[in-house]
C-alpha positions in Angstrom: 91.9 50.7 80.1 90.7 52.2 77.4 87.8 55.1 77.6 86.1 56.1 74.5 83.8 59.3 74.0 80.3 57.6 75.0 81.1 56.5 78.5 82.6 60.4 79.2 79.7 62.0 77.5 77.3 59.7 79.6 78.7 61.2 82.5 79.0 64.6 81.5 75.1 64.4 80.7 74.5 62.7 84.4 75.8 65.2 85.7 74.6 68.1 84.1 70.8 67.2 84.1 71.5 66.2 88.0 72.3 70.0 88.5 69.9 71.2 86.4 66.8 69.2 88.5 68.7 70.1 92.2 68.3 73.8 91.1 64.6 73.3 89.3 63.5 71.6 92.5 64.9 73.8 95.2 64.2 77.5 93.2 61.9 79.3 95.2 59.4 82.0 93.6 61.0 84.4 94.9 63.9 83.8 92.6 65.9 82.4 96.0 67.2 79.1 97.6 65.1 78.3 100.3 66.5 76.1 103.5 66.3 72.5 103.2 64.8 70.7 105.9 67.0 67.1 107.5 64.2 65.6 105.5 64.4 67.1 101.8 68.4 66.7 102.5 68.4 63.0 103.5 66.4 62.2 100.5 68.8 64.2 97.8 71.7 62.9 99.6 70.3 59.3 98.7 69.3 60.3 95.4 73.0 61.3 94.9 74.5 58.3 96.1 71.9 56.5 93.9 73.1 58.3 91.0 76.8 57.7 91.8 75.9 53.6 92.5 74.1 54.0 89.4 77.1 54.7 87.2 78.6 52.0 88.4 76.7 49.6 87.2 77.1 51.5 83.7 80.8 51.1 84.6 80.4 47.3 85.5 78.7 46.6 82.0 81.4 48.4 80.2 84.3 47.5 81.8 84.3 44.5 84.1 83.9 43.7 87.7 87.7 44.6 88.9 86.9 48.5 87.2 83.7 48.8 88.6 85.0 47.9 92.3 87.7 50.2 91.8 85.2 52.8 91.1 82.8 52.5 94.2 86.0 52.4 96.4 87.5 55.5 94.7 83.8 56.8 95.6 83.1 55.8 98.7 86.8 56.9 99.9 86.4 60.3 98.4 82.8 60.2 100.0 84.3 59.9 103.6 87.0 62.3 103.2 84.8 64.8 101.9 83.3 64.7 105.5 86.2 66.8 106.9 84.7 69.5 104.3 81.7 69.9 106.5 83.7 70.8 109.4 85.1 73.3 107.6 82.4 75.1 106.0 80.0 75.3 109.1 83.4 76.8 110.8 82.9 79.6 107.8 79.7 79.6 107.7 79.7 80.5 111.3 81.9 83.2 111.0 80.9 85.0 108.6 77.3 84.6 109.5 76.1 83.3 106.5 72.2 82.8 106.5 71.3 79.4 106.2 68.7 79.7 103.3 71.8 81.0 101.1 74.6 77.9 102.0 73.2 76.4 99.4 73.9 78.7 96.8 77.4 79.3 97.7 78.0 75.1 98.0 76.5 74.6 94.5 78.7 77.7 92.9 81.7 75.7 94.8 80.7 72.3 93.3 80.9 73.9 89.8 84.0 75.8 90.3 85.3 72.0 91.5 84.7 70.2 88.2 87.5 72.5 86.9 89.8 72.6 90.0 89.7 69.1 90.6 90.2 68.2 86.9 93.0 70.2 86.4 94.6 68.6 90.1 94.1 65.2 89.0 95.9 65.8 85.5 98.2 67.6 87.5 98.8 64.2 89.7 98.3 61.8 86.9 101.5 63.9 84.7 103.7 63.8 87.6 103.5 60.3 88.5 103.9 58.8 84.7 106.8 61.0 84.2 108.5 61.0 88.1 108.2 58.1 89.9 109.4 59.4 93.0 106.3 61.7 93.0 104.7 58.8 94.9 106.6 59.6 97.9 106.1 63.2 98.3 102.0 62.2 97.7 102.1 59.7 100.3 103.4 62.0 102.4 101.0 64.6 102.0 98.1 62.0 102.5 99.9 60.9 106.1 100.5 64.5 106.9 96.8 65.0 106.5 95.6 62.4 108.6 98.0 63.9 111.4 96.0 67.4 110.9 93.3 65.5 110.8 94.0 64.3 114.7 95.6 66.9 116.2 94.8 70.1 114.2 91.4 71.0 115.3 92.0 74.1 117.1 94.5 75.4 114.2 92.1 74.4 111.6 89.2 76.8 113.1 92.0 79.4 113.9 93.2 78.7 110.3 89.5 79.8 109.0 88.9 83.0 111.0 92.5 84.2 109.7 91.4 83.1 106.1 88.0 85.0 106.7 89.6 87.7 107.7 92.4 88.4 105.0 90.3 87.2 102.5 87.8 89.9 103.1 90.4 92.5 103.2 91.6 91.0 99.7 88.7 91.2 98.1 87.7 94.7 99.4 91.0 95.8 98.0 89.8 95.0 94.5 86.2 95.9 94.5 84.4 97.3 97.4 82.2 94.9 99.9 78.7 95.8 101.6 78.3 94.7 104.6 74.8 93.2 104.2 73.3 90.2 102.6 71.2 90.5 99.5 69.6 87.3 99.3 71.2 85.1 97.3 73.4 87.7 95.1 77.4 87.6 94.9 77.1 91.1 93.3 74.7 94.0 94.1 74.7 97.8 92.8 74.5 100.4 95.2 71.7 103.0 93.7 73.0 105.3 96.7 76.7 105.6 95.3 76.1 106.1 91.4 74.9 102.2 90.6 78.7 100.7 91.7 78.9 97.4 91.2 80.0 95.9 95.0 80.5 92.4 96.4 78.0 91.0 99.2 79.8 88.9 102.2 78.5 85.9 100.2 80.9 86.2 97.8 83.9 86.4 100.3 82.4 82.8 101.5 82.3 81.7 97.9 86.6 82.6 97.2 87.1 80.9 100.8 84.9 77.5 100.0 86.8 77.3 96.6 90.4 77.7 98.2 89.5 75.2 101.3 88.6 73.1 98.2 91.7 73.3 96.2 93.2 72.3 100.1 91.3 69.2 100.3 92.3 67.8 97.4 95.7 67.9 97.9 95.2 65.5 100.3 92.1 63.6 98.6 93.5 63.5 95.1 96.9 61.4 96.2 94.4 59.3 98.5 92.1 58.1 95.3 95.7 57.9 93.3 96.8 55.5 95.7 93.4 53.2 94.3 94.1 54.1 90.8 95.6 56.0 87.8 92.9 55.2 85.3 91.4 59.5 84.9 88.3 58.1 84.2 87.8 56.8 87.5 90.1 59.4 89.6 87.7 62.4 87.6 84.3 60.1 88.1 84.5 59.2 91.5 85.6 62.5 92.7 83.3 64.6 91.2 80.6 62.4 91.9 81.4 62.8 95.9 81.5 66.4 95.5 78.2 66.4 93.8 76.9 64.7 96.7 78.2 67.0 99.4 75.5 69.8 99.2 73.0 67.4 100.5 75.5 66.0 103.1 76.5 69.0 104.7 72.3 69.9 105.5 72.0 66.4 106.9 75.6 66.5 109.0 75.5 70.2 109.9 73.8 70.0 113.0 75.3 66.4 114.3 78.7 66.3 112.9 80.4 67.8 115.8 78.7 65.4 118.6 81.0 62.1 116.5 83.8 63.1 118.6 85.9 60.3 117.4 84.8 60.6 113.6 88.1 62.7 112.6 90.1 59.2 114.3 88.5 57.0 111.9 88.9 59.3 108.6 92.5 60.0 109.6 92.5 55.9 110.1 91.9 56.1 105.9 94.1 58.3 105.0 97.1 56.5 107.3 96.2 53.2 105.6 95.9 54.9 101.7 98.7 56.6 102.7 100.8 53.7 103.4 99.3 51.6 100.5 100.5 54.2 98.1 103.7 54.1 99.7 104.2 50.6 99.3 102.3 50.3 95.7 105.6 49.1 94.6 105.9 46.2 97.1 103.0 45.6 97.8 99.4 45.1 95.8 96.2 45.7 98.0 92.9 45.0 97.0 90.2 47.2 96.7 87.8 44.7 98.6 90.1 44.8 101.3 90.6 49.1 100.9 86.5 49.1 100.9 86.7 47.1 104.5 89.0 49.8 105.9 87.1 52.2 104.5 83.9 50.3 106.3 85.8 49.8 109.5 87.0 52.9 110.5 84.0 54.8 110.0 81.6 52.2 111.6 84.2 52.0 115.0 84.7 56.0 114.8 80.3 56.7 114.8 80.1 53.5 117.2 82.8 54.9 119.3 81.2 58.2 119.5 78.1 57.0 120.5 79.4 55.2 123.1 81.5 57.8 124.4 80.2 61.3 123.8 81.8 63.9 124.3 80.9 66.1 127.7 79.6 68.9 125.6 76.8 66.8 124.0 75.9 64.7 127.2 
């Protein structure tokens, strides 16, 4: 498959003016980020996934049907596993008591610090496959271990967090002092009191720890979308498009993700089966129609399950 310039600089301008209007919409006068209401967040978490289904069609004109179903199920597969972020930000959120009106800020700051991470993983991933094919196993083995967290980790995952708070905050204080208190939406203040010193606010400290639980992630995510394909264009594409789209998702999920008891079941149900597909990529070819209605499946019987059978906590 071959990519030329226009296709990457259509995206790159997507994108770019999508970030620009997200912040031109949401600045308050005040200079702030004001808290989104489920409303305002439903709507720009369409308005994402518009955008994303948008370049697909762009994708289906250039390049064909097969490429542009590889795409939406690259998408929508990084779109569900990005769902297990959301657990883990509201878990450091929560303890480091970030105010609400400034998640925002510090997801957006992550989002940007992602289209480097991420592009730097997946040329990382794409190297090590071309030149070592035995790379896959290793992969598929990550993705498989991550579904097992995924099941069985949840009281080590939040213990994992308050640990990473907590020597994260002494890290940072070790290299440039840290105020205690929130200044709206600033990373950096200067205390007037002590000579005009530049410090860090605790918003900062959440900032390092969303950006490191991202480079996590993608360890598992990254081999997951590889086991779809190796074209960079669509790996790069797809991903950054679901991380684009997470902002919004986290204000609409925040305060109903923990009632879909069973949701972690079906997302660990995806990463088992792209697991095992990248596994067997030598043996055995699986199409993305049928990856799409796994994809479908498991999230439809996880939400249906939990609905069915809450958990006592939300009854």
């Amino acid at each position: 498959m071959h990519v030329s310039v226009w296709p990457w600089a259509l995206f790159g301008v997507l994108v770019l003016s999508a970030l620009a209007l997200d912040l031109g919409l949401f600045q308050s006068p005040r200079g702030g980020q004001r808290e989104l209401t489920l409303r305002e967040a439903t709507a720009r978490t369409a308005a994402w996934a518009a955008l994303s289904l948008l370049f697909g069609v762009v994708v289906l004109a250039l390049y064909g049907e097969r490429v542009a179903l590889t795409y939406v199920t690259a998408y929508l597969l990084e779109q569900s596993l990005s769902i297990d972020n959301i657990f883990v930000f509201l878990l450091i959120f929560s303890e480091l008591r970030v105010p609400a009106s400034q998640q925002r800020g510090v997801l957006l700051w992550g989002v940007i610090g992602a289209l480097v991470t991420r592009a730097a993983l997946i040329a990382a991933g794409l190297f090590l496959l071309n030149q070592f094919h035995w790379v896959v196993y290793p992969f598929a083995a990550l993705i498989i271990f991550a579904a097992i967290r995924l099941l069985w980790g949840g009281q080590k995952q939040r213990d994992l967090v308050v640990t990473a708070c907590a020597i994260c905050s002494t890290w940072v204080a070790r290299i440039i002092p840290i105020t205690p208190q929130y200044h709206g939406g600033r990373f950096w203040v200067r205390q007037v009191d002590q000579g005009g010193r530049l410090v860090a606010t605790p918003l900062l400290v959440a900032l390092i720890i969303v950006e490191t639980t991202d480079i996590v992630f993608a360890l598992d995510s990254v081999p997951a979308v590889l086991a779809v394909t190796r074209e960079p264009f669509i790996v790069y594409t797809s991903n950054i498009f679901a991380m684009l789209g997470l902002r919004s998702l986290f204000f609409v999920l925040a305060g109903v993700v923990e009632r879909y008891r069973f949701l972690r079941v079906g997302l660990a149900a995806i990463l088992t089966f792209f697991g095992a597909r990248l596994l067997l990529s030598d043996f055995l070819e699986v199409p993305n129609g049928a990856s799409l209605g796994v994809i479908a499946a498991a999230l439809a019987l996880s939400v249906a399950a939990s609905l069915k059978w809450p958990s006592a906590a939300t009854t």
